[in-house]
mmCIF file of the N, C-alpha and C atoms, coordinates in Angstrom:
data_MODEL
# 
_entry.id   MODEL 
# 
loop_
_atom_site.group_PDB 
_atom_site.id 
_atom_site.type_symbol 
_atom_site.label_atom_id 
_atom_site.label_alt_id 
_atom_site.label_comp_id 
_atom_site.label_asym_id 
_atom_site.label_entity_id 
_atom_site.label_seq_id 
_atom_site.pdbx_PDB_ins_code 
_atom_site.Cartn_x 
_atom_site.Cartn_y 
_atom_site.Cartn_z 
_atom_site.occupancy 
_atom_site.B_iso_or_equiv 
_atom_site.pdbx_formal_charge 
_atom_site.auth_seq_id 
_atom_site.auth_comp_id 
_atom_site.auth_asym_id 
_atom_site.auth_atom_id 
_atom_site.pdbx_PDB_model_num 
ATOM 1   N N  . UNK A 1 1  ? -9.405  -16.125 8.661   1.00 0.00 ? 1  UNK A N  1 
ATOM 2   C CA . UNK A 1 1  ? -8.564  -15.334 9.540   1.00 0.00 ? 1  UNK A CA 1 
ATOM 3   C C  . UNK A 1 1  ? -8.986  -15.623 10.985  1.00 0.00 ? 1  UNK A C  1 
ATOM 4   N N  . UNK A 1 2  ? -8.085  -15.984 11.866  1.00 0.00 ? 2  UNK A N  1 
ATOM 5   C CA . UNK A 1 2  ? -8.368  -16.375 13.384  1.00 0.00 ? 2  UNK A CA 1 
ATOM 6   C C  . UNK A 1 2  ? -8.912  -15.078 13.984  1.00 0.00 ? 2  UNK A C  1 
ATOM 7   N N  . UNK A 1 3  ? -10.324 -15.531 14.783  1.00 0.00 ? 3  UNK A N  1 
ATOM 8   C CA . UNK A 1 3  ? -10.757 -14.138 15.597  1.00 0.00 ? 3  UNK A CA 1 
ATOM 9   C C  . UNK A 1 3  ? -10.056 -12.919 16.371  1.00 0.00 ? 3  UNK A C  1 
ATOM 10  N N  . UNK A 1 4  ? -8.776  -13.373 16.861  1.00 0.00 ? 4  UNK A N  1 
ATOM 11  C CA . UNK A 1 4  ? -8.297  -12.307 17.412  1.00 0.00 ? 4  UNK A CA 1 
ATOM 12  C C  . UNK A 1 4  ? -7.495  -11.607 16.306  1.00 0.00 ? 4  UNK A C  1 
ATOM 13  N N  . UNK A 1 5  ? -7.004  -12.174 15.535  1.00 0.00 ? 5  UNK A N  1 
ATOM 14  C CA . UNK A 1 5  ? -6.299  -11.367 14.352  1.00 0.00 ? 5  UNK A CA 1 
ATOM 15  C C  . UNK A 1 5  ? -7.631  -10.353 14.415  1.00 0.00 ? 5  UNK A C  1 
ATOM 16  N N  . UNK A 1 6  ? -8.510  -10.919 13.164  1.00 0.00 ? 6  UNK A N  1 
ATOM 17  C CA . UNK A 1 6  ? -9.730  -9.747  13.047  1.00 0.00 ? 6  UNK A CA 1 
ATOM 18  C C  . UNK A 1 6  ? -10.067 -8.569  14.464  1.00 0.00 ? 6  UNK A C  1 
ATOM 19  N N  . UNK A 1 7  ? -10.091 -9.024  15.191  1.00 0.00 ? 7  UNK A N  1 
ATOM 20  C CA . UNK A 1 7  ? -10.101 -8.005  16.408  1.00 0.00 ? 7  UNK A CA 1 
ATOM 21  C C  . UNK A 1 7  ? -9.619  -7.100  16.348  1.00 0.00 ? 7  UNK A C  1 
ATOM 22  N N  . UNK A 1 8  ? -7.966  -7.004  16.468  1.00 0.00 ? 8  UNK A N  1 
ATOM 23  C CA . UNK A 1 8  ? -6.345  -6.441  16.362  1.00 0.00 ? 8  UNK A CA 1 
ATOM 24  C C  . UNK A 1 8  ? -6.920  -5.028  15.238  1.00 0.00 ? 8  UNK A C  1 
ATOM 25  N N  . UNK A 1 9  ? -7.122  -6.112  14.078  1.00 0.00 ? 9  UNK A N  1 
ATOM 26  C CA . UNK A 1 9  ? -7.307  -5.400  12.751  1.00 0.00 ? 9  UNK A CA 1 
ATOM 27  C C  . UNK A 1 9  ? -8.350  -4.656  12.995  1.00 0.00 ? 9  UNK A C  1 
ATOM 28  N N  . UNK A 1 10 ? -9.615  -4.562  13.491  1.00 0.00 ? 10 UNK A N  1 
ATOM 29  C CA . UNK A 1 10 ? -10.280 -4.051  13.821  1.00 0.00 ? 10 UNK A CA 1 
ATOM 30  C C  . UNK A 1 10 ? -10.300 -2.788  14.475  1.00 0.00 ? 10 UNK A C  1 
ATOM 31  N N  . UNK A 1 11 ? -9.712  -2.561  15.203  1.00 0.00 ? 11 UNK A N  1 
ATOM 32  C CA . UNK A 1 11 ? -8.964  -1.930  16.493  1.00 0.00 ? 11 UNK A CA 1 
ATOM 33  C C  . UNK A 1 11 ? -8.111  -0.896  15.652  1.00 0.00 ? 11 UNK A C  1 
ATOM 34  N N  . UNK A 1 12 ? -7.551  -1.066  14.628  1.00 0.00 ? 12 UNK A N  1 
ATOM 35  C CA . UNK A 1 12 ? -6.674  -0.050  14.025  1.00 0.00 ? 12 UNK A CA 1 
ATOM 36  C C  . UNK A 1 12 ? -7.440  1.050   12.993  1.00 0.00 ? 12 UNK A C  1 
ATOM 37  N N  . UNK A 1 13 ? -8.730  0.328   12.109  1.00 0.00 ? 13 UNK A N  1 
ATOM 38  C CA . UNK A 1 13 ? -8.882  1.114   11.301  1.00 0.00 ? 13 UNK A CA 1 
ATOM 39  C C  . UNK A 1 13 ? -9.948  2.227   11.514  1.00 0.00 ? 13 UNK A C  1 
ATOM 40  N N  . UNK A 1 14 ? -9.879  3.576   11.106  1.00 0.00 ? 14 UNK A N  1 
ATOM 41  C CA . UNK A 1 14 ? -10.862 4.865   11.619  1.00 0.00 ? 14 UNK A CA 1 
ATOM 42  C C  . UNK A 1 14 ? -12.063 4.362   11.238  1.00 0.00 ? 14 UNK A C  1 
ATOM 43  N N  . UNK A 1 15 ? -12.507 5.393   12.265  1.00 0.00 ? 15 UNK A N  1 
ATOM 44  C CA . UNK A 1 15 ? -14.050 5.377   11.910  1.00 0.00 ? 15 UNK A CA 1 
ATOM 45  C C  . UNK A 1 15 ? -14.746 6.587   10.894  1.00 0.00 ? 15 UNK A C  1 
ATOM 46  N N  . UNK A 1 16 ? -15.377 6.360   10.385  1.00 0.00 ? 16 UNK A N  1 
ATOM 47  C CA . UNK A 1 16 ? -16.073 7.508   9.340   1.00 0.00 ? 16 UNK A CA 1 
ATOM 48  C C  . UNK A 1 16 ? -16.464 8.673   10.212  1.00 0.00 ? 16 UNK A C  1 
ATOM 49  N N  . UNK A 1 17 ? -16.049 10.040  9.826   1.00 0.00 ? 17 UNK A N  1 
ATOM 50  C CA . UNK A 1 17 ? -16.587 10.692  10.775  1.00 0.00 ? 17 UNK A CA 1 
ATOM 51  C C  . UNK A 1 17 ? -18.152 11.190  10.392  1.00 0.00 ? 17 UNK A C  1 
ATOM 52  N N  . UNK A 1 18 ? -18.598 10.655  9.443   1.00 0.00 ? 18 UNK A N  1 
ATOM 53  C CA . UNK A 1 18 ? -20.563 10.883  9.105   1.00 0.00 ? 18 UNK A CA 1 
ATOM 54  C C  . UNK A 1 18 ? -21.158 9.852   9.731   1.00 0.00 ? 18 UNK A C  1 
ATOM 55  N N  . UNK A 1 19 ? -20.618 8.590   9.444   1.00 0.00 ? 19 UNK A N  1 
ATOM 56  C CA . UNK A 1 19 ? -21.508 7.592   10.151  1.00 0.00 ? 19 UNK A CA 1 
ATOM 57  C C  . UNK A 1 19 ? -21.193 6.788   11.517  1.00 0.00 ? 19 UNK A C  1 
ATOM 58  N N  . UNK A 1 20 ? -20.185 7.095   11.343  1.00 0.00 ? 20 UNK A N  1 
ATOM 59  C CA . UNK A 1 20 ? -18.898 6.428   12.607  1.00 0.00 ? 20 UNK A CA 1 
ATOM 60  C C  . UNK A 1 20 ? -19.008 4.967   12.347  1.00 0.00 ? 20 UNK A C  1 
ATOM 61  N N  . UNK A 1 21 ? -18.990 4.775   11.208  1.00 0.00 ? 21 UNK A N  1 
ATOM 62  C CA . UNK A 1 21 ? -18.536 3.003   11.089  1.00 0.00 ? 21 UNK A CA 1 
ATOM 63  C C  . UNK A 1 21 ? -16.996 2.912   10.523  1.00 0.00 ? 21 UNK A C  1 
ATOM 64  N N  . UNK A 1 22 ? -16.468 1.752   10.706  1.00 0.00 ? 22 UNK A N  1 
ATOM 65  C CA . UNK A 1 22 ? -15.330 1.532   10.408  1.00 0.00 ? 22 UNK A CA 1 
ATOM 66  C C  . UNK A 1 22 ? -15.168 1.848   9.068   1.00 0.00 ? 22 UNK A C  1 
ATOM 67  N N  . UNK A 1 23 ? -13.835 2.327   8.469   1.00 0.00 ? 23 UNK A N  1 
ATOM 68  C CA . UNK A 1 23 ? -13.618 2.705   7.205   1.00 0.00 ? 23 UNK A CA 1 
ATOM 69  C C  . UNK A 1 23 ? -12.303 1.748   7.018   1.00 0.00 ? 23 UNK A C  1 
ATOM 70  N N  . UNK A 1 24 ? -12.489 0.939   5.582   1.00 0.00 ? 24 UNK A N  1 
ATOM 71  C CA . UNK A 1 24 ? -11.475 0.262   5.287   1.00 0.00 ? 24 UNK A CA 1 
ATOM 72  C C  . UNK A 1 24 ? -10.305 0.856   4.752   1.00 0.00 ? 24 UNK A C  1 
ATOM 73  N N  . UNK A 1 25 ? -9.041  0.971   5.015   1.00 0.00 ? 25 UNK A N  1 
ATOM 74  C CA . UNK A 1 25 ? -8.187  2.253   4.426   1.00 0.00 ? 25 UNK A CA 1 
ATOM 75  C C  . UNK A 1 25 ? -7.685  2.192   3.317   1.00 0.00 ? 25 UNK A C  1 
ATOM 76  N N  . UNK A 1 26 ? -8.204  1.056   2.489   1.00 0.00 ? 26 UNK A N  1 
ATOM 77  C CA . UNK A 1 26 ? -7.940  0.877   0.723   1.00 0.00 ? 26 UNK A CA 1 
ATOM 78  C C  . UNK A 1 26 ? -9.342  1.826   0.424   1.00 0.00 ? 26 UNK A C  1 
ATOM 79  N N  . UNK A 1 27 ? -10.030 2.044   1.112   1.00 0.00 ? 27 UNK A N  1 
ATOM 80  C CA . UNK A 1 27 ? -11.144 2.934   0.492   1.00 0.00 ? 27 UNK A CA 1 
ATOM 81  C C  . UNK A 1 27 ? -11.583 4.011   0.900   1.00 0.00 ? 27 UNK A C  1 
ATOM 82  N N  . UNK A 1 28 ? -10.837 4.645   2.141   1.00 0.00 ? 28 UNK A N  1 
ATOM 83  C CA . UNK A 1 28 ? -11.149 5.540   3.126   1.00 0.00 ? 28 UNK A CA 1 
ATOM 84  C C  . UNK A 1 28 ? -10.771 6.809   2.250   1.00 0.00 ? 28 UNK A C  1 
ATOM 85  N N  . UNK A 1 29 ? -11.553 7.777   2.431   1.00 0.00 ? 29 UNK A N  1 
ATOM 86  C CA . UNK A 1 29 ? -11.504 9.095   1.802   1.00 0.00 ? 29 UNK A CA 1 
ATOM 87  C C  . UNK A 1 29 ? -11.299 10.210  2.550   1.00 0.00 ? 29 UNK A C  1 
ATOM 88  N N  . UNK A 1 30 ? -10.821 11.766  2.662   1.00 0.00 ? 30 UNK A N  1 
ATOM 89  C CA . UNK A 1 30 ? -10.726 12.330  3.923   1.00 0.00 ? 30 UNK A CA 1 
ATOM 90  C C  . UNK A 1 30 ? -11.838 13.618  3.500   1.00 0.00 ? 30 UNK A C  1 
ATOM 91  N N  . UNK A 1 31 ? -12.138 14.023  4.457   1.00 0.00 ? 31 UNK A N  1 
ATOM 92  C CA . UNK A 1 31 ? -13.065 15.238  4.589   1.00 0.00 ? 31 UNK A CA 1 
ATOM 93  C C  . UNK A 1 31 ? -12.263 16.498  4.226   1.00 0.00 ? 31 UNK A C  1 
ATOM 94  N N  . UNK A 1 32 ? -12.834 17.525  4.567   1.00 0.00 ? 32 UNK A N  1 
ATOM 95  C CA . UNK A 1 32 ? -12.141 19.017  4.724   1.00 0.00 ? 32 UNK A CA 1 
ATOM 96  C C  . UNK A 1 32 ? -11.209 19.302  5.952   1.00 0.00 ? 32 UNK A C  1 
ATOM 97  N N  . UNK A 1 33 ? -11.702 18.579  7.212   1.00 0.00 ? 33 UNK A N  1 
ATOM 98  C CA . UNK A 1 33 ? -10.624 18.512  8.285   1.00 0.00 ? 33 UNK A CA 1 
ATOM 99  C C  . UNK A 1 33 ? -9.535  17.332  8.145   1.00 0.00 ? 33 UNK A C  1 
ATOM 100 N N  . UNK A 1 34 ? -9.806  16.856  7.253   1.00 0.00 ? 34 UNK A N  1 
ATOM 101 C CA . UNK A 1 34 ? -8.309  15.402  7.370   1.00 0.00 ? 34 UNK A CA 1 
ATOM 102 C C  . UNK A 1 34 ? -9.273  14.274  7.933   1.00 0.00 ? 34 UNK A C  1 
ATOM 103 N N  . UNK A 1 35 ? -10.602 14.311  8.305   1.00 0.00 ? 35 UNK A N  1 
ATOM 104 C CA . UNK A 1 35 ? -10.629 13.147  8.910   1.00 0.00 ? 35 UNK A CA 1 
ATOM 105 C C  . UNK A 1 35 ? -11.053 11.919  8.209   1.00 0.00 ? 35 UNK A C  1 
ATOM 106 N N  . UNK A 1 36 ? -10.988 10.825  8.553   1.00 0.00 ? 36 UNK A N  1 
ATOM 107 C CA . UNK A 1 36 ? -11.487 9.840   7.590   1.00 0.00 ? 36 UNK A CA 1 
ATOM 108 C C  . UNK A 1 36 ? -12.856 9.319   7.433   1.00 0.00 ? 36 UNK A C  1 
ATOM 109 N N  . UNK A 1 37 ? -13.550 9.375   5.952   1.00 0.00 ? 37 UNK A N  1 
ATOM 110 C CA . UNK A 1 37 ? -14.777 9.422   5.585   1.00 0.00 ? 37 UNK A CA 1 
ATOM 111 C C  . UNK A 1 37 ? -14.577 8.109   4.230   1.00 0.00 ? 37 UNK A C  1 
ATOM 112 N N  . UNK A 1 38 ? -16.066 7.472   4.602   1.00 0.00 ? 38 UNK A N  1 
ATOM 113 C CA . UNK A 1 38 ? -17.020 6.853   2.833   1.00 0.00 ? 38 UNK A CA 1 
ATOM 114 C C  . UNK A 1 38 ? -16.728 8.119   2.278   1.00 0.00 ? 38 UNK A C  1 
ATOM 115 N N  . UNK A 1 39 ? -16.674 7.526   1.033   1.00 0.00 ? 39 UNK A N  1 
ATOM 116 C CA . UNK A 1 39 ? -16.818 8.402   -0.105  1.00 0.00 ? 39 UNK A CA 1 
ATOM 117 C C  . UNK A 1 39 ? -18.373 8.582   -0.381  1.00 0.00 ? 39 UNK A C  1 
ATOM 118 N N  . UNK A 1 40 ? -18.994 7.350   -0.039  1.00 0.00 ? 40 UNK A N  1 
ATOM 119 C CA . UNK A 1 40 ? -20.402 7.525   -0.515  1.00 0.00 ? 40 UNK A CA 1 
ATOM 120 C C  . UNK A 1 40 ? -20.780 8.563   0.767   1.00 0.00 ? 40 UNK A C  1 
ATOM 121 N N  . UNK A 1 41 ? -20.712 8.266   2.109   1.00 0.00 ? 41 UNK A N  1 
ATOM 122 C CA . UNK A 1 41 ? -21.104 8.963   2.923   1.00 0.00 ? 41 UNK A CA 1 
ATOM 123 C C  . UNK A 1 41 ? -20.937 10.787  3.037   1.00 0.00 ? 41 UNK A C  1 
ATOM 124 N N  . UNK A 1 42 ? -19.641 10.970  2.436   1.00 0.00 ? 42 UNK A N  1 
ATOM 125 C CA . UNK A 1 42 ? -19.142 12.336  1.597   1.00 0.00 ? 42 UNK A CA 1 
ATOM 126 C C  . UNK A 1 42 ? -20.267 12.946  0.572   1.00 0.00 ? 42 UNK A C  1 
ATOM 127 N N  . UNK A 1 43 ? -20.458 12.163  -0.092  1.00 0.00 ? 43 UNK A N  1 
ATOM 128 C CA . UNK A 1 43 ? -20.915 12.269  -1.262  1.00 0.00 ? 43 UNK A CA 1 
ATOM 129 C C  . UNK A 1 43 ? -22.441 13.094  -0.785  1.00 0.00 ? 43 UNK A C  1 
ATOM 130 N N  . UNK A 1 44 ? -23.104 12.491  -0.150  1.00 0.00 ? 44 UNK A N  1 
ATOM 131 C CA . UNK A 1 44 ? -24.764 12.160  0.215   1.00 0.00 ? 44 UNK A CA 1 
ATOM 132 C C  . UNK A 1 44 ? -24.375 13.587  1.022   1.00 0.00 ? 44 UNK A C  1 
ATOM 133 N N  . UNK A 1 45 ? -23.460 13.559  2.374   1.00 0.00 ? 45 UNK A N  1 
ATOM 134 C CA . UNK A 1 45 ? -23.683 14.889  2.675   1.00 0.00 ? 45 UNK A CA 1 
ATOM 135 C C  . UNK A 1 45 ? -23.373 16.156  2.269   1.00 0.00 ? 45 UNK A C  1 
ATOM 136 N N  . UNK A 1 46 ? -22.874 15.982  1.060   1.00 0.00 ? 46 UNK A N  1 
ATOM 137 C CA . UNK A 1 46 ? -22.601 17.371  -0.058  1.00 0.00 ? 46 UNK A CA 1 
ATOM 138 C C  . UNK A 1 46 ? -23.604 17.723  -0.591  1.00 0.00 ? 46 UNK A C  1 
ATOM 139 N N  . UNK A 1 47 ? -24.108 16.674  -1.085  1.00 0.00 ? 47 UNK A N  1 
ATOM 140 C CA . UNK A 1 47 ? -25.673 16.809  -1.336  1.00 0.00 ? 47 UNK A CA 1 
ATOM 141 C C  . UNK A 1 47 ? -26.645 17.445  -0.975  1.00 0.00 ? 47 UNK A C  1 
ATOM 142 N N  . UNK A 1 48 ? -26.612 16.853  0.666   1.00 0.00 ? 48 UNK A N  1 
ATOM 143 C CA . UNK A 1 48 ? -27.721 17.595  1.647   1.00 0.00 ? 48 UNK A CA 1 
ATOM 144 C C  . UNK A 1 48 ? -27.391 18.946  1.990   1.00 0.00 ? 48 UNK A C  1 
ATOM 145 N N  . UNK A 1 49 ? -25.945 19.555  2.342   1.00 0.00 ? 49 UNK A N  1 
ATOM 146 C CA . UNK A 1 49 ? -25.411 20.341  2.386   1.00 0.00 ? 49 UNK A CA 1 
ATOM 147 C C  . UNK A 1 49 ? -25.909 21.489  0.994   1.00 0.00 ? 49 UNK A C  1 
ATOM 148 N N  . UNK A 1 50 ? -26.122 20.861  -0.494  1.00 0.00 ? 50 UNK A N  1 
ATOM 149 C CA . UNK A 1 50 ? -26.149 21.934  -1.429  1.00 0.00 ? 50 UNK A CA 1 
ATOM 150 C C  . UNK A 1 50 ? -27.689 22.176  -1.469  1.00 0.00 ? 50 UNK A C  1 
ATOM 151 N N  . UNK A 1 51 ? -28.672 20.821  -0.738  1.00 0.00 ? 51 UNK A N  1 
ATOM 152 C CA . UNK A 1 51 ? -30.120 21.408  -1.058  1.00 0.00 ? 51 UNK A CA 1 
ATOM 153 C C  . UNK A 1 51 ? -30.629 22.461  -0.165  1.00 0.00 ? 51 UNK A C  1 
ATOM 154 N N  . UNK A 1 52 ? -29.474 22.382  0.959   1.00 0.00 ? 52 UNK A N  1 
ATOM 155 C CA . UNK A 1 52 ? -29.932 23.691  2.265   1.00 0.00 ? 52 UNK A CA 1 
ATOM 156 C C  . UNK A 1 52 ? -29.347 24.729  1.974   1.00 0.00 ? 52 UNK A C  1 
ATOM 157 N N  . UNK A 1 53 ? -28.606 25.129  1.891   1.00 0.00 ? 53 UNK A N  1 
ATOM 158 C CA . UNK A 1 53 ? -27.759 25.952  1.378   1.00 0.00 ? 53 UNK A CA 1 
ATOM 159 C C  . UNK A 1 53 ? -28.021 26.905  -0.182  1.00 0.00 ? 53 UNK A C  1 
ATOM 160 N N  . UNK A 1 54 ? -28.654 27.607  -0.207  1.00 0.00 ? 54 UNK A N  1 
ATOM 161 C CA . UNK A 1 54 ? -29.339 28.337  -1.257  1.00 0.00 ? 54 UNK A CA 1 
ATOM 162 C C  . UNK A 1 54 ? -27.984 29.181  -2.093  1.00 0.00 ? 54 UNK A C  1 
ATOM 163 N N  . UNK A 1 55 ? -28.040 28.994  -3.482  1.00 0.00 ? 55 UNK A N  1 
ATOM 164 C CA . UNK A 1 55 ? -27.014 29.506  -4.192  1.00 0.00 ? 55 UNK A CA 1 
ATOM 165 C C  . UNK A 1 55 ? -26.796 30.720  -4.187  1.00 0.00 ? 55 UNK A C  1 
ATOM 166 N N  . UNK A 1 56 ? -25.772 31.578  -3.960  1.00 0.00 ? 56 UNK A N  1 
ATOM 167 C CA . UNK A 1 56 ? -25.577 32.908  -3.757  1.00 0.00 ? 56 UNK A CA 1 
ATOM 168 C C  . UNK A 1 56 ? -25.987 33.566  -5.316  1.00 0.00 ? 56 UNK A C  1 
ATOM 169 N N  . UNK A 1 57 ? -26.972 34.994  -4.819  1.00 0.00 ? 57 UNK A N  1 
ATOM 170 C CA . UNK A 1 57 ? -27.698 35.619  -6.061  1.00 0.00 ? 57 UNK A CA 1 
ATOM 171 C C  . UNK A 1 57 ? -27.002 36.586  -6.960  1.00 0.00 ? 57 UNK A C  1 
ATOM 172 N N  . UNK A 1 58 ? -27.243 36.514  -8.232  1.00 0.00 ? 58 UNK A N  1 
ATOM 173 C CA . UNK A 1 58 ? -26.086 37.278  -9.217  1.00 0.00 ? 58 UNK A CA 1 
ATOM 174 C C  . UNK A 1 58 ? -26.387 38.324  -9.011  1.00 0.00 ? 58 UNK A C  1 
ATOM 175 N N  . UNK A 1 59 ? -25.414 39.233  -8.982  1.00 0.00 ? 59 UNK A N  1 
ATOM 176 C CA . UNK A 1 59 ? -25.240 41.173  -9.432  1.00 0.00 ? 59 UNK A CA 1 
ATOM 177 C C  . UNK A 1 59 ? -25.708 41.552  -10.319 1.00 0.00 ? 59 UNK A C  1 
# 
């Protein structure tokens, strides 16, 4: 593919909003606000999100 094509293409696709790298949009996943995320990057911060986050205590 000629460099400026790749550029162009470049230029269009979002950035992850966890890591801010480009997200390819055959694989781009969206968050809770719509924005575009890795799935792996999703993934990892659900994660971190459930080890801080202490489970609410039964009645």
């Amino acid at each position: 593919m000629p460099k400026f094509l790749r550029f162009i293409r470049n230029l269009r696709l979002p950035n992850c909003s966890i890591c801010n790298e480009r997200v390819e949009l055959e694989t781009a996943k969206t968050d809770e606000d719509g924005k575009a995320v890795h799935e792996d990057c999703y993934v990892q911060r659900m994660i971190r999100l459930k080890e801080i986050v202490p489970p609410p205590k039964a009645s």
